[in-house]
C-alpha positions as CSV (number, residue, x, y, z in Angstrom):
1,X,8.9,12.8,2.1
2,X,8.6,12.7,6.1
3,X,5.5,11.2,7.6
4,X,2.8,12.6,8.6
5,X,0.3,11.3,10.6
6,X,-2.6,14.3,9.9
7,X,-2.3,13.3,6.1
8,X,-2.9,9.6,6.7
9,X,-6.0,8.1,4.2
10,X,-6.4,5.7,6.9
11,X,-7.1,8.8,9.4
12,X,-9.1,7.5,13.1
13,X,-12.4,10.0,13.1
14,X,-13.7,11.3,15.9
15,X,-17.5,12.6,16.0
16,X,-18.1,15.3,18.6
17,X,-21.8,15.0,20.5
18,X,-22.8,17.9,18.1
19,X,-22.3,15.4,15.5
20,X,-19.1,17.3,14.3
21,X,-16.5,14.9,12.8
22,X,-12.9,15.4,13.0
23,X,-9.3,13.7,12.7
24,X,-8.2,12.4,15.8
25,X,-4.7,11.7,13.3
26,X,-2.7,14.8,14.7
27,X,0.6,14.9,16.1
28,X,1.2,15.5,20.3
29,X,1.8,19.0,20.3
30,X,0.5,19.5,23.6
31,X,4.0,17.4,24.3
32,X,6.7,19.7,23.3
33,X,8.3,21.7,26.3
34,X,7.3,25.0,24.3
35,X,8.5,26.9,27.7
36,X,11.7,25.2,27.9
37,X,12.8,27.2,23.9
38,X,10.0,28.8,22.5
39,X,11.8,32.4,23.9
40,X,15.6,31.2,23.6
41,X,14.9,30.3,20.2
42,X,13.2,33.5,19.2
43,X,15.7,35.4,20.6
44,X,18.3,33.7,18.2
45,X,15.7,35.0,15.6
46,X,15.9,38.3,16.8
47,X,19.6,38.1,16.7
48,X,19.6,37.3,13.0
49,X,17.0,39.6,12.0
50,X,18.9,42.3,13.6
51,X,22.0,41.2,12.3
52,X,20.9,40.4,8.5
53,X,16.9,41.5,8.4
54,X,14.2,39.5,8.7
55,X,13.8,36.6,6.4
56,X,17.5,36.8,5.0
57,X,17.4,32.8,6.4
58,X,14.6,31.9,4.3
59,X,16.3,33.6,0.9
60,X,19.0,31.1,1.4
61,X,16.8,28.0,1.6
62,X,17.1,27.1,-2.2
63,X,21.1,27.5,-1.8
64,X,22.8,24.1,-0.9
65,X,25.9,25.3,0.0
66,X,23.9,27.9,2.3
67,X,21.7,25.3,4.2
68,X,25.0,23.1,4.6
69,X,27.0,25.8,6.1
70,X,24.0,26.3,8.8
71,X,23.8,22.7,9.1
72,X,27.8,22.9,10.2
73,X,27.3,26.0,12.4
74,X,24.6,24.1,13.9
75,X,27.3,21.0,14.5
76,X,29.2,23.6,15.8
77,X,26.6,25.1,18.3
78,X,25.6,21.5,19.7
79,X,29.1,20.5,20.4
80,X,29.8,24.1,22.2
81,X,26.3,23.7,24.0
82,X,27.1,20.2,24.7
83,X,30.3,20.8,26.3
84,X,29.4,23.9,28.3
85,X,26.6,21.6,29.9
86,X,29.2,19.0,30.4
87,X,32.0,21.3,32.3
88,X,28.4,23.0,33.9
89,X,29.6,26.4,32.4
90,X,28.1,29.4,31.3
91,X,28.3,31.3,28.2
92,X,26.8,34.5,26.6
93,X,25.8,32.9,23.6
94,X,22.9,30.7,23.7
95,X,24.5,27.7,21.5
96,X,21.9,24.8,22.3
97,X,19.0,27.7,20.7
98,X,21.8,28.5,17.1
99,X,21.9,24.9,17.0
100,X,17.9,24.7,17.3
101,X,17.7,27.3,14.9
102,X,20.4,25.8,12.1
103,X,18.4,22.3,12.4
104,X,15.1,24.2,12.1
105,X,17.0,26.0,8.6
106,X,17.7,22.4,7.6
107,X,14.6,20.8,8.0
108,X,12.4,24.2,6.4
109,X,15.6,23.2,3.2
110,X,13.8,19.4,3.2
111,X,10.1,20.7,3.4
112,X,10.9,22.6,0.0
113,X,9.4,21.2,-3.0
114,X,12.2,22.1,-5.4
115,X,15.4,20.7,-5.7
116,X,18.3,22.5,-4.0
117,X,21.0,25.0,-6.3
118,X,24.2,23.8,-5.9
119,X,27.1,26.2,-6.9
120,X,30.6,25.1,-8.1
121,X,33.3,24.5,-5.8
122,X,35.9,27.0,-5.9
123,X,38.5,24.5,-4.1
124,X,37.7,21.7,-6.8
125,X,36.7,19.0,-4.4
């Protein structure tokens, strides 16, 4: 579904002066900002697991209608984070770290091999 590059059949190798061999193919990790979120966004874990237990995010994965509704509150966050940053206020809640988190639900939803359930809609629409 999504690219990626370590899977390539067309993958660079690299051999090691011990005559090791290995994929040179691999994402930039070393470039994500880890210290910038890595401990905003596991608080918002911790926030969740204390509020629902641990894992209750990944039950919902298979549930459409669940991964949409934290793909809003995700909207939601971004637009609240967005214009705190704008006005340069400050808030209690960590909105730019939910938001992390509900795109982080949404793309573990599009990793899943199995199609999605989707429920009826009680409204009709």
């Amino acid at each position: 579904m999504f690219s990626n590059t370590a899977d390539s059949k067309e993958e660079a190798l690299h051999t090691f002066k011990s005559g090791a061999r290995s994929s040179r193919n691999l994402p930039p990790f070393h470039l994500i900002p880890w210290d910038v979120f890595a401990t905003r966004l596991a608080n918002r874990y911790k926030l969740g697991m204390e509020k629902y237990g641990e894992g209750n995010w990944q039950r919902g994965l298979h549930d459409r209608d669940f991964v949409l509704d934290r793909a809003n509150h995700a909207l939601q966050h971004m637009h609240r984070g967005v214009e705190a940053f704008r006005a340069n206020l400050d808030y209690d809640d960590d909105d730019l770290a939910a938001a992390m988190w509900g795109i982080i639900c949404l793309m573990a939803a599009q990793a899943l091999p199995k199609p999605l359930v989707t429920h009826e809609d009680p409204h009709g629409s």
